[in-house]
C-alpha positions, 0 to 999 in steps of 0.5 A: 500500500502507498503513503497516498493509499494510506490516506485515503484509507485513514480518512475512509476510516473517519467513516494456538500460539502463545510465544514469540517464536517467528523471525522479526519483521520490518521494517516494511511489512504486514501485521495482521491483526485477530483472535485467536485461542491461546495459553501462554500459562496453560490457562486457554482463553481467546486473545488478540495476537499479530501475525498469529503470534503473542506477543507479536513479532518482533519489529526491527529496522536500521537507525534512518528506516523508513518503517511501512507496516500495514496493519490489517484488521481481522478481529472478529470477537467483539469483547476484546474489541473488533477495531483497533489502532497501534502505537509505536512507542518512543518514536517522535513520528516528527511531522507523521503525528497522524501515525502515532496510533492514539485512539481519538487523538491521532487517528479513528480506530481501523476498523473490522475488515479494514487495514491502514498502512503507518508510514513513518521514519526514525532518522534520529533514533535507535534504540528499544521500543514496543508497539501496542494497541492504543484504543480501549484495554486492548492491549492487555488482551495480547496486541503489545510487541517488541519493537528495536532500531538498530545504530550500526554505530552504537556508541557501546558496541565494543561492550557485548558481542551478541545483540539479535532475535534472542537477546529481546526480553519482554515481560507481560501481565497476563489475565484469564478473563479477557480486560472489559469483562473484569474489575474496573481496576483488577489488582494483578494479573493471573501470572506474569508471562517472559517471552510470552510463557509463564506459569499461574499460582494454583495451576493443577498443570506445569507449563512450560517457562521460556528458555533464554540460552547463553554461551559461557564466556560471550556477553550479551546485550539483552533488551528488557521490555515491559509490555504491562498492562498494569504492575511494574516488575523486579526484574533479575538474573540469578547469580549475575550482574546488569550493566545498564546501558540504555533507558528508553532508547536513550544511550547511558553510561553504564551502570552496575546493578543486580536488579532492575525495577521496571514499569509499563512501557520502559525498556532497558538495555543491559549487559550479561557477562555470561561468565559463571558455572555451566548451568541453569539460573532463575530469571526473575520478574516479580510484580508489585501487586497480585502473586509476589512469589516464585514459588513453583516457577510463577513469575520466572523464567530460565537463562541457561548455559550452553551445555547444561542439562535442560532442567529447572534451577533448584529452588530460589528466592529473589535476593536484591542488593544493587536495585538500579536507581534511576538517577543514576542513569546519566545520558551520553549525549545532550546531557543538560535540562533545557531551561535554567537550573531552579524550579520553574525556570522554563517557558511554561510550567504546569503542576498536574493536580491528580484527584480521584472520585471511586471511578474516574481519575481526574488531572486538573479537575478534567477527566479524559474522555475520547471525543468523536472527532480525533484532536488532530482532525480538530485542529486540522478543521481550525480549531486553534486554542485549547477552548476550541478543542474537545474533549473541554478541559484536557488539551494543553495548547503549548506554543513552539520552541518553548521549555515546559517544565511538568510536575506530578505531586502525589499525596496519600489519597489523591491518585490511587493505584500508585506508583503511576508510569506517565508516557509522553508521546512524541518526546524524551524528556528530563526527569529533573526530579525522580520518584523518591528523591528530593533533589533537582538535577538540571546537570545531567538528568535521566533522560526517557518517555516513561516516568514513574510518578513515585508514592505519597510525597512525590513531586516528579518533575520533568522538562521538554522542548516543544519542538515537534508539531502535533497533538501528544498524549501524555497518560498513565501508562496503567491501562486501566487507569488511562481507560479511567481517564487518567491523561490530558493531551498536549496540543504542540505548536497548533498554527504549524500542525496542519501543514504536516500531517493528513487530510481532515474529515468530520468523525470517527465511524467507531464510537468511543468505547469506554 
C-alpha cells in the first residue's frame, strides 16, 4: 500500500500460539491483526495476537528506516474489541503525528475488515521500543510487541558481542478473563508471562517457562521490555550482574546493578557477562501487586548455559542488593535540562493536580474522555486554542520552541493505584526530579518517555522542548487507569500542525468505547 493509499484509507476510516517464536519483521511489512485461542500459562482463553503470534513479532529496522507496516484488521470477537489502532512507542513520528496510533487523538480506530498502512521514519533514533494497541484495554488482551532500531554505530558496541532475535526480553501481565469483562481496576494479573510463557499460582498443570540460552564466556546485550498492562516488575538474573546501558532508547553510561525495577512501557538495555558455572539460573520478574512469589516457577523464567542439562534451577528466592536507581542513569549525549537550573525556570510550567472520585481519575479537575472527532482532525478543521478543542478541559495548547517544565505531586489519597508510569508521546524528556528523591538535577538528568510518578510525597518533575508539531498524549501508562481517564493531551505548536500531517474529515465511524 502507498503513503497516498494510506490516506485515503485513514480518512475512509473517519467513516494456538502463545510465544514469540517467528523471525522479526520490518521494517516494511504486514501485521495482521485477530483472535485467536491461546495459553501462554496453560490457562486457554481467546486473545488478540499479530501475525498469529503473542506477543507479536518482533519489529526491527536500521537507525534512518523508513518503517511501512500495514496493519490489517481481522478481529472478529467483539469483547476484546473488533477495531483497533497501534502505537509505536518512543518514536517522535516528527511531522507523521497522524501515525502515532492514539485512539481519538491521532487517528479513528481501523476498523473490522479494514487495514491502514503507518508510514513513518526514525532518522534520529535507535534504540528499544514496543508497539501496542492504543484504543480501549486492548492491549492487555495480547496486541503489545517488541519493537528495536538498530545504530550500526552504537556508541557501546565494543561492550557485548551478541545483540539479535534472542537477546529481546519482554515481560507481560497476563489475565484469564479477557480486560472489559473484569474489575474496573483488577489488582494483578493471573501470572506474569517472559517471552510470552509463564506459569499461574494454583495451576493443577506445569507449563512450560521460556528458555533464554547463553554461551559461557560471550556477553550479551539483552533488551528488557515491559509490555504491562498494569504492575511494574523486579526484574533479575540469578547469580549475575546488569550493566545498564540504555533507558528508553536513550544511550547511558553504564551502570552496575543486580536488579532492575521496571514499569509499563520502559525498556532497558543491559549487559550479561555470561561468565559463571555451566548451568541453569532463575530469571526473575516479580510484580508489585497480585502473586509476589516464585514459588513453583510463577513469575520466572530460565537463562541457561550452553551445555547444561535442560532442567529447572533448584529452588530460589529473589535476593536484591544493587536495585538500579534511576538517577543514576546519566545520558551520553545532550546531557543538560533545557531551561535554567531552579524550579520553574522554563517557558511554561504546569503542576498536574491528580484527584480521584471511586471511578474516574481526574488531572486538573478534567477527566479524559475520547471525543468523536480525533484532536488532530480538530485542529486540522481550525480549531486553534485549547477552548476550541474537545474533549473541554484536557488539551494543553503549548506554543513552539518553548521549555515546559511538568510536575506530578502525589499525596496519600489523591491518585490511587500508585506508583503511576506517565508516557509522553512524541518526546524524551528530563526527569529533573525522580520518584523518591528530593533533589533537582538540571546537570545531567535521566533522560526517557516513561516516568514513574513515585508514592505519597512525590513531586516528579520533568522538562521538554516543544519542538515537534502535533497533538501528544501524555497518560498513565496503567491501562486501566488511562481507560479511567487518567491523561490530558498536549496540543504542540497548533498554527504549524496542519501543514504536516493528513487530510481532515468530520468523525470517527467507531464510537468511543469506554
Amino acid at each position: 500500500m502507498s503513503k497516498f493509499q494510506s490516506l485515503v484509507a485513514f480518512v475512509a476510516l473517519c467513516l494456538s500460539h502463545s510465544r514469540l517464536v517467528a523471525g522479526a519483521i520490518g521494517p516494511v511489512a504486514d501485521l495482521t491483526i485477530s483472535n485467536a485461542n491461546i495459553s501462554p500459562d496453560g490457562f486457554t482463553r481467546s486473545a488478540v495476537v499479530m501475525n498469529n503470534q503473542f506477543p507479536g513479532p518482533l519489529v526491527t529496522g536500521n537507525k534512518g528506516a523508513n518503517f511501512q507496516i500495514n496493519v490489517i484488521d481481522n478481529l472478529t470477537n467483539d469483547t476484546m474489541l473488533t477495531a483497533t489502532t497501534i502505537h509505536w512507542h518512543g518514536f517522535f513520528q516528527k511531522g507523521t503525528n497522524w501515525a502515532d496510533g492514539g485512539a481519538f487523538v491521532n487517528q479513528c480506530p481501523i476498523s473490522k475488515g479494514n487495514s491502514f498502512l503507518y508510514d513513518f521514519s526514525a532518522p534520529d533514533q535507535a534504540g528499544t521500543f514496543w508497539y501496542h494497541s492504543h484504543l480501549s484495554t486492548q492491549y492487555c488482551d495480547g496486541l503489545r510487541g517488541p519493537m528495536v532500531v538498530y545504530d550500526p554505530s552504537d556508541p557501546h558496541k565494543s561492550l557485548y558481542d551478541v545483540d539479535d532475535d534472542s537477546t529481546i526480553i519482554t515481560l507481560a501481565d497476563w489475565s484469564h478473563t479477557a480486560a472489559r469483562l473484569g474489575p474496573r481496576f483488577p489488582f494483578g494479573g493471573d501470572s506474569t508471562l517472559i517471552n510470552g510463557l509463564g506459569r499461574f499460582a494454583g495451576a493443577t498443570t506445569t507449563a512450560d517457562l521460556a528458555v533464554i540460552t547463553v554461551t559461557k564466556g560471550k556477553r550479551y546485550r539483552f533488551r528488557l521490555v515491559s509490555l504491562s498492562c498494569d504492575p511494574n516488575f523486579t526484574f533479575q538474573i540469578q547469580g549475575h550482574s546488569l550493566s545498564v546501558i540504555e533507558a528508553d532508547a536513550v544511550n547511558v553510561n553504564p551502570v552496575t546493578a543486580d536488579s532492575i525495577q521496571i514499569f509499563a512501557g520502559q525498556r532497558y538495555s543491559f549487559v550479561l557477562n555470561a561468565d559463571q558455572d555451566v548451568g541453569n539460573y532463575w530469571l526473575w520478574a516479580v510484580p508489585n501487586i497480585g502473586t509476589v512469589s516464585v514459588s513453583g516457577g510463577v513469575n520466572s523464567a530460565i537463562l541457561r548455559y550452553d551445555g547444561a542439562d535442560p532442567v529447572e534451577p533448584d529452588a530460589a528466592d529473589p535476593s536484591s542488593s544493587n536495585l538500579l536507581q534511576e538517577t543514576s542513569l546519566v545520558p551520553l549525549t545532550d546531557v543538560a535540562a533545557p531551561g535554567t537550573a531552579v524550579v520553574g525556570g522554563v517557558d511554561y510550567a504546569l503542576n498536574l493536580d491528580f484527584s480521584f472520585d471511586g471511578t474516574d481519575f481526574f488531572v486538573n479537575g478534567a477527566t479524559f474522555t475520547s471525543p468523536t472527532v480525533p484532536i488532530l482532525l480538530q485542529i486540522m478543521s481550525g480549531a486553534q486554542s485549547a477552548a476550541d478543542l474537545l474533549p473541554s478541559g484536557s488539551v494543553f495548547a503549548l506554543p513552539a520552541n518553548s521549555v515546559v517544565e511538568l510536575s506530578f505531586p502525589i499525596t496519600a489519597t489523591n491518585a490511587p493505584g500508585a506508583p503511576h508510569p506517565f508516557h509522553l508521546h512524541g518526546h524524551t524528556f528530563y526527569v529533573v526530579r525522580s520518584a523518591g528523591s528530593t533533589d533537582y538535577n538540571y546537570v545531567n538528568p535521566p533522560q526517557r518517555d516513561v516516568v514513574s510518578t513515585g508514592t505519597a510525597g512525590d513531586n516528579v518533575t520533568i522538562r521538554f522542548r516543544t519542538d515537534n508539531p502535533g497533538p501528544w498524549f501524555l497518560h498513565c501508562h496503567i491501562d486501566f487507569h488511562l481507560e479511567a481517564g487518567f491523561a490530558v493531551v498536549f496540543a504542540e505548536d497548533v498554527p504549524n500542525v496542519a501543514s504536516a500531517n493528513t487530510p481532515s474529515c468530520t468523525s470517527c465511524s467507531v464510537s468511543h468505547v469506554r
